[in-house]
C-alpha positions as protocol buffer text, in pm:
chain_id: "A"
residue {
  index: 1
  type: UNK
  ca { x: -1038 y: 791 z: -2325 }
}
residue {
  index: 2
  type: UNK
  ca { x: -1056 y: 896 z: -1956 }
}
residue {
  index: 3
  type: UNK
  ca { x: -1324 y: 1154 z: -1899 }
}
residue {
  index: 4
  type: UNK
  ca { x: -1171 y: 1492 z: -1745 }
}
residue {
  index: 5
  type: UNK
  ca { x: -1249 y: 1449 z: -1377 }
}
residue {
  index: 6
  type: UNK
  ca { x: -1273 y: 1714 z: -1083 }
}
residue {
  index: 7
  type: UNK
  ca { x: -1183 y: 1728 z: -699 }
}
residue {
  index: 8
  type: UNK
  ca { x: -1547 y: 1711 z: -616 }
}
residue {
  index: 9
  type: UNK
  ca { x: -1583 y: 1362 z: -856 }
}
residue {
  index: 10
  type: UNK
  ca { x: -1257 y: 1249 z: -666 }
}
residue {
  index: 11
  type: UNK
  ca { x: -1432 y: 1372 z: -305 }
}
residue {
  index: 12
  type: UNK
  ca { x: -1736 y: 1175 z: -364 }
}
residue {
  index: 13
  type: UNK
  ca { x: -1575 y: 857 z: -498 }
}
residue {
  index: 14
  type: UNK
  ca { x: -1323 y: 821 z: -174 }
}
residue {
  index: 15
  type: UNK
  ca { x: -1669 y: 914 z: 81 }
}
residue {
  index: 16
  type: UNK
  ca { x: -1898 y: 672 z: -148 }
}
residue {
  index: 17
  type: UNK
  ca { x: -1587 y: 377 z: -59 }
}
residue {
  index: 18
  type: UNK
  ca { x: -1640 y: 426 z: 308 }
}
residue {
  index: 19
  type: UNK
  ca { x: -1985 y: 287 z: 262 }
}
residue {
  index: 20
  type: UNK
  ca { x: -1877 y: -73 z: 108 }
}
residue {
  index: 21
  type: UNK
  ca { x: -1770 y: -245 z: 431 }
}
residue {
  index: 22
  type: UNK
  ca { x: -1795 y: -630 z: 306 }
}
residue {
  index: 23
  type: UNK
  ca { x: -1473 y: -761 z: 128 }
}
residue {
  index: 24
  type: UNK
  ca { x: -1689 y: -782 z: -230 }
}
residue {
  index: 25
  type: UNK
  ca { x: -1839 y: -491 z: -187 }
}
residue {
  index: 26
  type: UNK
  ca { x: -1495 y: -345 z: -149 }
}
residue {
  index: 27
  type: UNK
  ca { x: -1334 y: -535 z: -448 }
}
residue {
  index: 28
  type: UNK
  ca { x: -1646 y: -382 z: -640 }
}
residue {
  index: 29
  type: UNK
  ca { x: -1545 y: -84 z: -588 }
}
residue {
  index: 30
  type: UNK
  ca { x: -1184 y: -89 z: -683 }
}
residue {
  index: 31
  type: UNK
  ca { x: -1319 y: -256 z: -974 }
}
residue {
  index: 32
  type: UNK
  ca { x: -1530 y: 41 z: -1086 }
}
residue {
  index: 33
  type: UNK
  ca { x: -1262 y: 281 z: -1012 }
}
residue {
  index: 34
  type: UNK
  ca { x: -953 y: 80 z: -1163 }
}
residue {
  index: 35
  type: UNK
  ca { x: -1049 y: 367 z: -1496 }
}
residue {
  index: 36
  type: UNK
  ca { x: -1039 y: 623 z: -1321 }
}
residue {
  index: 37
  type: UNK
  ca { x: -766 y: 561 z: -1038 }
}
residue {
  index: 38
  type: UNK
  ca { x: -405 y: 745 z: -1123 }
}
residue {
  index: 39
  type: UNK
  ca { x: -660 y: 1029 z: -1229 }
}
residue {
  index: 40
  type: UNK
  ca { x: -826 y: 1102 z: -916 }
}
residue {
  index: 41
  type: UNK
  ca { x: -521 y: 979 z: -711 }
}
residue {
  index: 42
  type: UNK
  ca { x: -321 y: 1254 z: -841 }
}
residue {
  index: 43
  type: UNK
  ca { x: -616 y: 1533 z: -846 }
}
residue {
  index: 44
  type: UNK
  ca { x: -592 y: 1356 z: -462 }
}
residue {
  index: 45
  type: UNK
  ca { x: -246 y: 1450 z: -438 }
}
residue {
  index: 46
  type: UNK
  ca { x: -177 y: 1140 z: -301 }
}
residue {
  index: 47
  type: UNK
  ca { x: 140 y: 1079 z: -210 }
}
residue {
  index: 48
  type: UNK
  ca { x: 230 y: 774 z: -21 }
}
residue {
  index: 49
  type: UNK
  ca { x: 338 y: 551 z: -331 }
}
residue {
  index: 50
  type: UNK
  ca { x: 599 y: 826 z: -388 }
}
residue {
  index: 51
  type: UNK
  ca { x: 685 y: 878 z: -23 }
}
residue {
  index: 52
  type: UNK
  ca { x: 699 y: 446 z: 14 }
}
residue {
  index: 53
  type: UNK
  ca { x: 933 y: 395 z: -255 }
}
residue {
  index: 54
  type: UNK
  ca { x: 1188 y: 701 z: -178 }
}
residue {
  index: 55
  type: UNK
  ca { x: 1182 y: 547 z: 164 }
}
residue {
  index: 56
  type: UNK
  ca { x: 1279 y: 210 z: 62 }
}
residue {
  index: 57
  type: UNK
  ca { x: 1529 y: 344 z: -148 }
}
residue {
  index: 58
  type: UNK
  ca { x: 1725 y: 517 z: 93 }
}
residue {
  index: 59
  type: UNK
  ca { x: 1771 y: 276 z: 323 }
}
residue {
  index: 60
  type: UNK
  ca { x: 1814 y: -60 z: 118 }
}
residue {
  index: 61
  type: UNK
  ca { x: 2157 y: -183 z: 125 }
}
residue {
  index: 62
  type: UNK
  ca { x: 2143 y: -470 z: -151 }
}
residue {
  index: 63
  type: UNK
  ca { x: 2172 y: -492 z: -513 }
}
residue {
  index: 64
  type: UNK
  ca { x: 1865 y: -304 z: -616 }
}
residue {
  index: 65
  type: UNK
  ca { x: 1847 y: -435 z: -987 }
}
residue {
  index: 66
  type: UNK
  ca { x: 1890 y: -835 z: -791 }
}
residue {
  index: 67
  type: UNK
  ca { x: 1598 y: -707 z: -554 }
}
residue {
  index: 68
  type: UNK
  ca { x: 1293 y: -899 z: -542 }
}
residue {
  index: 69
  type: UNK
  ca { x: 952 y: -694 z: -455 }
}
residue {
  index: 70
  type: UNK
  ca { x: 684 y: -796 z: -341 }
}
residue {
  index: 71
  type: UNK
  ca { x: 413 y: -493 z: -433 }
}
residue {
  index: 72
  type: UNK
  ca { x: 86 y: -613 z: -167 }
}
residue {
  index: 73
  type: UNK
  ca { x: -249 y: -387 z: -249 }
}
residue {
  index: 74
  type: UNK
  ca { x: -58 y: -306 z: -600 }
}
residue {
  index: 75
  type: UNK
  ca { x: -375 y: -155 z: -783 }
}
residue {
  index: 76
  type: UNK
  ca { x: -253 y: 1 z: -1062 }
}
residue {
  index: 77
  type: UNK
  ca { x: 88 y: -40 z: -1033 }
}
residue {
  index: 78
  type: UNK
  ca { x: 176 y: 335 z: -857 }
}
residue {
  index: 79
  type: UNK
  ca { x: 426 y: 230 z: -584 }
}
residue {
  index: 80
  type: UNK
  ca { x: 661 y: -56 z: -839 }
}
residue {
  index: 81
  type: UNK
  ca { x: 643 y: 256 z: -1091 }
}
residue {
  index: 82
  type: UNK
  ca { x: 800 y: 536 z: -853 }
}
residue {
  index: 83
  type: UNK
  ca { x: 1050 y: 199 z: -743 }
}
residue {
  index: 84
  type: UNK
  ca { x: 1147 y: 143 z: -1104 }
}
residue {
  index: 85
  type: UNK
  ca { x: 1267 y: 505 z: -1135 }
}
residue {
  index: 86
  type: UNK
  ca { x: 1491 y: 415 z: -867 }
}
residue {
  index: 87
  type: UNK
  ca { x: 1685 y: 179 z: -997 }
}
residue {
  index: 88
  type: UNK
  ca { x: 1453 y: -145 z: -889 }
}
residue {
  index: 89
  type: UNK
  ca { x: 1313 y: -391 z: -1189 }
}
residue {
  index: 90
  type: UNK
  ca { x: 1162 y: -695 z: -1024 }
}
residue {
  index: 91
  type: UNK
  ca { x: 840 y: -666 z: -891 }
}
residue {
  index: 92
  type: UNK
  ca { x: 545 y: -941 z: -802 }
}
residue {
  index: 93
  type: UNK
  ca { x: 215 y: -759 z: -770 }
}
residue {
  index: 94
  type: UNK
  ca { x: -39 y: -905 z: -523 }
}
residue {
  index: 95
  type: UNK
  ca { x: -401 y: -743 z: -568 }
}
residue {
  index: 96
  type: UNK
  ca { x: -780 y: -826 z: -476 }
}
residue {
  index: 97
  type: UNK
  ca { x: -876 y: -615 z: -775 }
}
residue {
  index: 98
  type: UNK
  ca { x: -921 y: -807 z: -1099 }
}
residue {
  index: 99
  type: UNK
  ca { x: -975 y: -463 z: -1319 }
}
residue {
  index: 100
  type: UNK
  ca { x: -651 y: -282 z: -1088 }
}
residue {
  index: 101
  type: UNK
  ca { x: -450 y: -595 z: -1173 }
}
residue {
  index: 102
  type: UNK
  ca { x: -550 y: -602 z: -1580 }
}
residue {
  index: 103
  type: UNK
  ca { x: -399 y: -231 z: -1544 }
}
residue {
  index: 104
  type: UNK
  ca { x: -59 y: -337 z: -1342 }
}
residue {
  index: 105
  type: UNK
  ca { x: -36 y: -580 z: -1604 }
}
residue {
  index: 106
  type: UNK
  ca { x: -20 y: -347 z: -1885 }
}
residue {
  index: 107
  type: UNK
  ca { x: 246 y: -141 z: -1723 }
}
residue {
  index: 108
  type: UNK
  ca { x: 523 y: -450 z: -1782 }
}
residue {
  index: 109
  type: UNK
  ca { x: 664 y: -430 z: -1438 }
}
residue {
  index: 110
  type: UNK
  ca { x: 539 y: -732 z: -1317 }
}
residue {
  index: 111
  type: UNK
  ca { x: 679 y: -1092 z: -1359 }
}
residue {
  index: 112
  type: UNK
  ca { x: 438 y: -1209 z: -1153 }
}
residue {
  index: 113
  type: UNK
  ca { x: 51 y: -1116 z: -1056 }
}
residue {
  index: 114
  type: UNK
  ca { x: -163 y: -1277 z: -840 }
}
residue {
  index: 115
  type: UNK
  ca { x: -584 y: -1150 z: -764 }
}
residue {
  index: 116
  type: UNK
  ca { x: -586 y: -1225 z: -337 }
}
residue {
  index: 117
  type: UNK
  ca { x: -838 y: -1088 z: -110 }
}
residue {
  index: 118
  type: UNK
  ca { x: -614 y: -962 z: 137 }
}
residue {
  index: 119
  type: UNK
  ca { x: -716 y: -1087 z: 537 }
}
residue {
  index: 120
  type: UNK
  ca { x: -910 y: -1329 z: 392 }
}
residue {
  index: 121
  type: UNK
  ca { x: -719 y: -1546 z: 162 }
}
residue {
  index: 122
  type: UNK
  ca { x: -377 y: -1624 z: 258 }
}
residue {
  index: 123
  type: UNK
  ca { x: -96 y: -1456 z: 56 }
}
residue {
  index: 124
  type: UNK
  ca { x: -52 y: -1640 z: -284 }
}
residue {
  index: 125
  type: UNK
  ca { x: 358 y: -1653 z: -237 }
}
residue {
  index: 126
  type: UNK
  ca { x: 626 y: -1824 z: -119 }
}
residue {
  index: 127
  type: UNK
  ca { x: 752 y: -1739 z: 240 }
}
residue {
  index: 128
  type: UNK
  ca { x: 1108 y: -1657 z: 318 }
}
residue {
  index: 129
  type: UNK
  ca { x: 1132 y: -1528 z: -37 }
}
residue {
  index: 130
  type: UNK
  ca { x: 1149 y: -1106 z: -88 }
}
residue {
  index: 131
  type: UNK
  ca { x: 1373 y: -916 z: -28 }
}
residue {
  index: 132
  type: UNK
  ca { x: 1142 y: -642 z: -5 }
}
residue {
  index: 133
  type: UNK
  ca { x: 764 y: -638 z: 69 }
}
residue {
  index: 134
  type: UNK
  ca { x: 577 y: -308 z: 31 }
}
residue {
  index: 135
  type: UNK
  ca { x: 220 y: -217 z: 99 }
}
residue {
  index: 136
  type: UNK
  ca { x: 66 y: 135 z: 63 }
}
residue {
  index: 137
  type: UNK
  ca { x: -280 y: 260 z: 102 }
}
residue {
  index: 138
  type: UNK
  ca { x: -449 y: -104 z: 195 }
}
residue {
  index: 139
  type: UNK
  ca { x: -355 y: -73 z: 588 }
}
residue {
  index: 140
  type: UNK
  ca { x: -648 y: 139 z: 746 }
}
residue {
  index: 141
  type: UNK
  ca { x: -1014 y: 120 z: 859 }
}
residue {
  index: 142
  type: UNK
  ca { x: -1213 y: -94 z: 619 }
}
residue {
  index: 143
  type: UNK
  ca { x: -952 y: -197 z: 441 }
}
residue {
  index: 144
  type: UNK
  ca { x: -759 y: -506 z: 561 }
}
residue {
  index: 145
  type: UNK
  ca { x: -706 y: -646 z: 908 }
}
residue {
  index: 146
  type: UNK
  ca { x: -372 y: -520 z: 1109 }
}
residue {
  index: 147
  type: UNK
  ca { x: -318 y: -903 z: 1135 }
}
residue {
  index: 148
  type: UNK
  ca { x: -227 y: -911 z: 764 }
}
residue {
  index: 149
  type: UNK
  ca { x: 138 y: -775 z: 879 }
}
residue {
  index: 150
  type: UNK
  ca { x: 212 y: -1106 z: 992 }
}
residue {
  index: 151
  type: UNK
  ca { x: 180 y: -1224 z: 667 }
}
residue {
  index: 152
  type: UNK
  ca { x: 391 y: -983 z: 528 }
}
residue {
  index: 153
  type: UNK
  ca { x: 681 y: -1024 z: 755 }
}
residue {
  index: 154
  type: UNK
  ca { x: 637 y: -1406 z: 658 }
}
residue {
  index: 155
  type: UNK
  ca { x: 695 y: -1324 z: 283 }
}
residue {
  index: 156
  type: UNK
  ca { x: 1022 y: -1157 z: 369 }
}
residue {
  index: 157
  type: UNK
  ca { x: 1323 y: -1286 z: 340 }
}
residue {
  index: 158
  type: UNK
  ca { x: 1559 y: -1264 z: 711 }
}
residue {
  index: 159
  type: UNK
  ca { x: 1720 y: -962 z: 701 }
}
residue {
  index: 160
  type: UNK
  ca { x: 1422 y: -797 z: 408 }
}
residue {
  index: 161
  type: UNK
  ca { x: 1279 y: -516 z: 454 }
}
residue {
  index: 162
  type: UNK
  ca { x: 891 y: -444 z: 455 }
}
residue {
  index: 163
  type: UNK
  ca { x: 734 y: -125 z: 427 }
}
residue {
  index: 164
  type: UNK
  ca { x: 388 y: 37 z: 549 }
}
residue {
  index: 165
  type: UNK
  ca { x: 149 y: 286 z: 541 }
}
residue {
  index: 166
  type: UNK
  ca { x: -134 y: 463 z: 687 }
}
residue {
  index: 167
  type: UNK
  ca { x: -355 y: 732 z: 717 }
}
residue {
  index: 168
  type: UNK
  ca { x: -325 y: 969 z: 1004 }
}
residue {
  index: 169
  type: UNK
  ca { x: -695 y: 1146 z: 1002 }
}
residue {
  index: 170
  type: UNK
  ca { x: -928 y: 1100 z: 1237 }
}
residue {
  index: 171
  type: UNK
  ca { x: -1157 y: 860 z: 1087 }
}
residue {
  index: 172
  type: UNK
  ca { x: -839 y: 582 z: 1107 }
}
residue {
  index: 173
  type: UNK
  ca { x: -657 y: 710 z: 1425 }
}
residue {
  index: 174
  type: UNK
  ca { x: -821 y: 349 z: 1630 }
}
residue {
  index: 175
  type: UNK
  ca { x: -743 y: 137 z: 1310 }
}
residue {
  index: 176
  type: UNK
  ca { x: -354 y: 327 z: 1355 }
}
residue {
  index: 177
  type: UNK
  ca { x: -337 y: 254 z: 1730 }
}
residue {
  index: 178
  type: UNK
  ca { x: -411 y: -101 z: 1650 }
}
residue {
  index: 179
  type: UNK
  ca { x: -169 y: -161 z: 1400 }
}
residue {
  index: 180
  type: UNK
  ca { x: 121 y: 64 z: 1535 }
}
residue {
  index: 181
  type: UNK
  ca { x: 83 y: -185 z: 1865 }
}
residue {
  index: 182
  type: UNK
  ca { x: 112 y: -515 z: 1622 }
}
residue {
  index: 183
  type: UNK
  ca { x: 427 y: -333 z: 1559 }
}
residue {
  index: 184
  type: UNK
  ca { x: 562 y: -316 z: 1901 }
}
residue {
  index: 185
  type: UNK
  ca { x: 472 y: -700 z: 1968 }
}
residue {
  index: 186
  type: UNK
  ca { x: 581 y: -836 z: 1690 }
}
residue {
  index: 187
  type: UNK
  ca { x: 933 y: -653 z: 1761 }
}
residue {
  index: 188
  type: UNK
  ca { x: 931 y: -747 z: 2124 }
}
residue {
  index: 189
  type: UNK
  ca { x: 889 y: -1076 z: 1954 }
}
residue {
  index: 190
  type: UNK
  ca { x: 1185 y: -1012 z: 1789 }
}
residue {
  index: 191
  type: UNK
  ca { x: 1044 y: -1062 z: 1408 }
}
residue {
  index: 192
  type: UNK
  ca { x: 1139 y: -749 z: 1294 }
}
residue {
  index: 193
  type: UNK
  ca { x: 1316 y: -401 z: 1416 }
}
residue {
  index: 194
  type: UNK
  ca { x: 1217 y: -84 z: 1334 }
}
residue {
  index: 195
  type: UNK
  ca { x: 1423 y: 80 z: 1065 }
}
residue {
  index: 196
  type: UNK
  ca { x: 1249 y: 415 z: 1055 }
}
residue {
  index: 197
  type: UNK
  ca { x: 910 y: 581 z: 1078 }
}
residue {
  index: 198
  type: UNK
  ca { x: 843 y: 883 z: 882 }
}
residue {
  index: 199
  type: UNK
  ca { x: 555 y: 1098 z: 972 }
}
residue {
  index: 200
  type: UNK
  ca { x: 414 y: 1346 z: 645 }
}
residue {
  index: 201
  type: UNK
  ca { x: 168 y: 1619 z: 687 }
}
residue {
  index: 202
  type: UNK
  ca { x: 63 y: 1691 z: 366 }
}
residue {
  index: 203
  type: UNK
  ca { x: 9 y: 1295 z: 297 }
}
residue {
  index: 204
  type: UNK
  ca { x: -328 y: 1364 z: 19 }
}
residue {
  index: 205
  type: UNK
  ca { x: -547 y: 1684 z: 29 }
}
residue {
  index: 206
  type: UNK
  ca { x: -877 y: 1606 z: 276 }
}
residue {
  index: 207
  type: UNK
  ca { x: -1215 y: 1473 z: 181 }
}
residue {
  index: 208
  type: UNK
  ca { x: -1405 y: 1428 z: 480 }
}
residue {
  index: 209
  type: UNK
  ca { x: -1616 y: 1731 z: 575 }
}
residue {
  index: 210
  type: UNK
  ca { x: -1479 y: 1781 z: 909 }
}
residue {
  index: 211
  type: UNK
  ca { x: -1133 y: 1828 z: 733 }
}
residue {
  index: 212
  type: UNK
  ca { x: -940 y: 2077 z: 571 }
}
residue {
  index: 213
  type: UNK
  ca { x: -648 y: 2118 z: 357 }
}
residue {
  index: 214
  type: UNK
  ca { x: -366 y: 1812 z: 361 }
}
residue {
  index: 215
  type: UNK
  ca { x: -425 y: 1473 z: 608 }
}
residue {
  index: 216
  type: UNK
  ca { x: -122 y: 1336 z: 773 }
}
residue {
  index: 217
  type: UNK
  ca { x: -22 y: 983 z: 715 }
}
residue {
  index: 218
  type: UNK
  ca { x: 326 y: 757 z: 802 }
}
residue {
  index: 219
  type: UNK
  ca { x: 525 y: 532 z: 617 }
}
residue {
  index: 220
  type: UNK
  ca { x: 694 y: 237 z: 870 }
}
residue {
  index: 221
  type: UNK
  ca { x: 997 y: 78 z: 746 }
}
residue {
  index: 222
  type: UNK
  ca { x: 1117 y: -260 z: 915 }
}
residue {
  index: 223
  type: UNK
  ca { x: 1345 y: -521 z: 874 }
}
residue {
  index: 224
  type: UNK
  ca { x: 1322 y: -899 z: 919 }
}
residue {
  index: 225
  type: UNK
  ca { x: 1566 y: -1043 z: 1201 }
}
């Protein structure tokens, strides 16, 4: 049994995460929280898995129940549950998280799981292969390196689609910059095009002191030439 949690546990939890800043001090963390995650995500308001998946759903043109997804950062299993409800059913979950990935197992939506420390190790699948590769939440300061979008767009198959977020606040606006420019090259590059960008206000209620209310945050959708 979950204890009952509050904004203020939630507050402190996010601020105490900007503090681990090596890759296993990071994994740690997720570890500890893997308990306590869809709790405080959704006292968070967090809505990016949500926002991700109704994205990807709109503009997909294949067979949805034939689609193969490839769920990067997966933790608990959040953004392959909001796709299920939308008609999708095959999902391979990629997480560093040991304890996030013993949860996304128990949800059944998986055929495939695999523990990866994202920017470090390389991705743990086949390239060429999905038909869709989502990541939400992992792309921002402290988190994973914007070169890790290379190795998404490798995972997809030509003509798949692969979907991104980030955070919009203040505290990731250089991280943003960065990886909104890996964007542009690797589409001058002609890897990818841009399908749409979709920029939300009210992306998960504000933690930092400096903040108030809702921060912004954007979900990129691109497909593979």
């Amino acid at each position: 049994m979950v204890d009952a949690r509050s904004f203020a546990d939630v507050r402190n939890v996010i601020l105490s995460a900007h503090k681990n800043v090596q890759a296993e001090d990071k994994v740690g963390f997720y570890n500890d929280w893997a308990v306590n995650y869809e709790q405080d995500v959704a006292l968070l308001d967090y809505r990016a898995p949500l926002l991700a998946a109704e994205c990807i759903a709109l503009f997909f043109k294949g067979n949805q129940e034939q689609a193969v997804i490839l769920d990067v950062a997966c933790g608990t299993g959040l953004v392959s549950s909001h796709l299920r409800r939308l008609g999708f059913h095959q999902f391979v979950g990629v997480d560093g998280s040991e304890k996030m990935l013993d949860l996304a197992k128990k949800t059944g939506f998986y055929q495939e799981l695999h523990q990866c420390m994202l920017g470090r190790d390389p991705l743990p699948v086949q390239n060429d292969s999905y038909d869709i590769v989502v990541i939400v939440g992992a792309l921002s300061v402290g988190h994973v390196p914007v070169a890790v979008i290379r190795e998404l767009w490798q995972a997809t198959k030509p003509g798949g689609y692969i979907c991104m977020t980030t955070r919009g606040n203040g505290d990731n606006l250089k991280y943003k910059t960065e990886l909104e420019h890996m964007m542009r090259m690797m589409e001058e590059e002609q890897r990818w095009n841009c399908i749409t960008v979709s920029e939300v206000e009210e992306w998960e209620k504000a933690v930092a002191e400096q903040e108030s209310g809702y921060i912004p945050g954007v979900v990129y959708l691109y497909q593979r030439t």
